[in-house]
Wavefront OBJ file of the C-alpha trace (Angstrom):
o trace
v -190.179 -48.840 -91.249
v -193.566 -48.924 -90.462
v -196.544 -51.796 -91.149
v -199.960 -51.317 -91.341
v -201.681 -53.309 -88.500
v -204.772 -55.067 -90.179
v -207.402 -53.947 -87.431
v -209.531 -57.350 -88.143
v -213.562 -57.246 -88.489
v -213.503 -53.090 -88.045
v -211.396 -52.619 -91.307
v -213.014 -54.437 -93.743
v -214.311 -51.520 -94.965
v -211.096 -50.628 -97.082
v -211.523 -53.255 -99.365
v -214.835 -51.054 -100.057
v -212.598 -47.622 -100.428
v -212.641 -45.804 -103.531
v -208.675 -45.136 -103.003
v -208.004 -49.156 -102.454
v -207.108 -50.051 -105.996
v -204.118 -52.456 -104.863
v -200.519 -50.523 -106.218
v -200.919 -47.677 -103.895
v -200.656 -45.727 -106.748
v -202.809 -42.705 -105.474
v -200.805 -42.411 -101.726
v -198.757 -39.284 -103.328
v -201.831 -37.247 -103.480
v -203.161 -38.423 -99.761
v -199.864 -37.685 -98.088
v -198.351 -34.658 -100.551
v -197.927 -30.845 -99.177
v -199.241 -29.246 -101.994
v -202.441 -27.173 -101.653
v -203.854 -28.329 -105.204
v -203.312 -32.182 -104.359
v -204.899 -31.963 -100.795
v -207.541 -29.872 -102.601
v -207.869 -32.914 -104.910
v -207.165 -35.917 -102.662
v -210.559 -34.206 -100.789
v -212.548 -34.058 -103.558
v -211.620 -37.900 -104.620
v -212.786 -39.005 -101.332
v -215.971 -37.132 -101.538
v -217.382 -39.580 -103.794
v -216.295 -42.934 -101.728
v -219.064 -44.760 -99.967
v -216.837 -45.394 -97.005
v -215.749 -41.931 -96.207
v -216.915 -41.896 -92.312
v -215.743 -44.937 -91.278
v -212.692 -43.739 -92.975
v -212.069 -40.910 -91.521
v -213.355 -42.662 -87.999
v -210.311 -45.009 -87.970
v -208.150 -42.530 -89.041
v -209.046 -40.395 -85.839
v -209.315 -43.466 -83.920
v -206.003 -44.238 -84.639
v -204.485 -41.013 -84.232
v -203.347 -40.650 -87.716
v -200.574 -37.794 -87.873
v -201.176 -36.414 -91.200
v -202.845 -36.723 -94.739
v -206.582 -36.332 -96.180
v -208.842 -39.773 -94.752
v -212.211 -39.266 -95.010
v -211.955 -36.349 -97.048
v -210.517 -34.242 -94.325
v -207.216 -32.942 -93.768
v -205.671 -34.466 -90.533
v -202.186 -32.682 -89.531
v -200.649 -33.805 -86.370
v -203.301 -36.022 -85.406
v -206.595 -33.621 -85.683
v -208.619 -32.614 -88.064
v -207.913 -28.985 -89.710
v -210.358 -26.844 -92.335
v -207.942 -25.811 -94.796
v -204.215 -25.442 -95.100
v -201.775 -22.183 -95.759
v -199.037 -22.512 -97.742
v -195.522 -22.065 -96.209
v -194.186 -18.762 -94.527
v -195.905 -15.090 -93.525
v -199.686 -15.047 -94.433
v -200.525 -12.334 -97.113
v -202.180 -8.873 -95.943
v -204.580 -9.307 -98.758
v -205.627 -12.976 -100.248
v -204.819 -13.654 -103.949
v -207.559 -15.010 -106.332
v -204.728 -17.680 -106.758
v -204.742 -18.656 -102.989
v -207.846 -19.523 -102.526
v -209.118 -23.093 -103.005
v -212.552 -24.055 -104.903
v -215.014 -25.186 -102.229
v -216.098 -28.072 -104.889
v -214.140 -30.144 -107.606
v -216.212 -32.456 -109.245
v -213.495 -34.568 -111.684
v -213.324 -38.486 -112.522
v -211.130 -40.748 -111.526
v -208.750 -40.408 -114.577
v -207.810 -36.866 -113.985
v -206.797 -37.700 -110.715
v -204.527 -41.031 -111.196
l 1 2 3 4 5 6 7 8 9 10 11 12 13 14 15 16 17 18 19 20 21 22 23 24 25 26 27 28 29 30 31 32 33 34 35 36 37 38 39 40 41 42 43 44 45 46 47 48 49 50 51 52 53 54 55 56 57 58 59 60 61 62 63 64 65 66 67 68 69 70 71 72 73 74 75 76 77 78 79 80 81 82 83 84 85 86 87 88 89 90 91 92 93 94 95 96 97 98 99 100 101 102 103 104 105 106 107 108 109 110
């Protein structure tokens, strides 16, 4: 089991986050596999006010996986964009590749 260490005076800013609404309820989406939920765990965090700092402690903290900041972190570093699972296509389906913007409120997302 793990426990979040409270980091003191240089994490106050997640009581600020857009994600911090107290049941954890949106950590599926943050920490999920699927190339539609990273897609729109990223585009939740676009609109946060406390993205940087964010995605600061996250790499501070060498975070091994899931979107902080509104970036993609797999085994500790930051990556552009994921691949699904297995061989890579010769030729890129419409259906494969992400939108570079989602704009969508918070309701669709919970």
């Amino acid at each position: 089991m793990f426990a979040i260490e409270f980091g003191g005076e240089e994490e106050l800013w997640r009581d600020n986050a857009r994600c911090a609404d107290g049941a954890a309820s949106l950590t599926p989406l943050f920490f999920s596999e699927a190339l539609d939920d990273i897609a729109r765990a990223k585009a939740f965090c676009r609109g946060c006010f406390v993205r940087e700092a964010c995605l600061a402690s996250a790499v501070a903290r060498h975070e091994p996986w899931g979107v902080w900041g509104a970036e993609l972190l797999v085994n500790g570093k930051v990556i552009a964009n994921k691949r699904k699972r297995g061989r890579p296509p010769k030729v890129v389906r419409p259906e494969d590749v992400l939108p570079t913007t989602w704009e969508m409120p918070i309701a669709d997302i919970a």
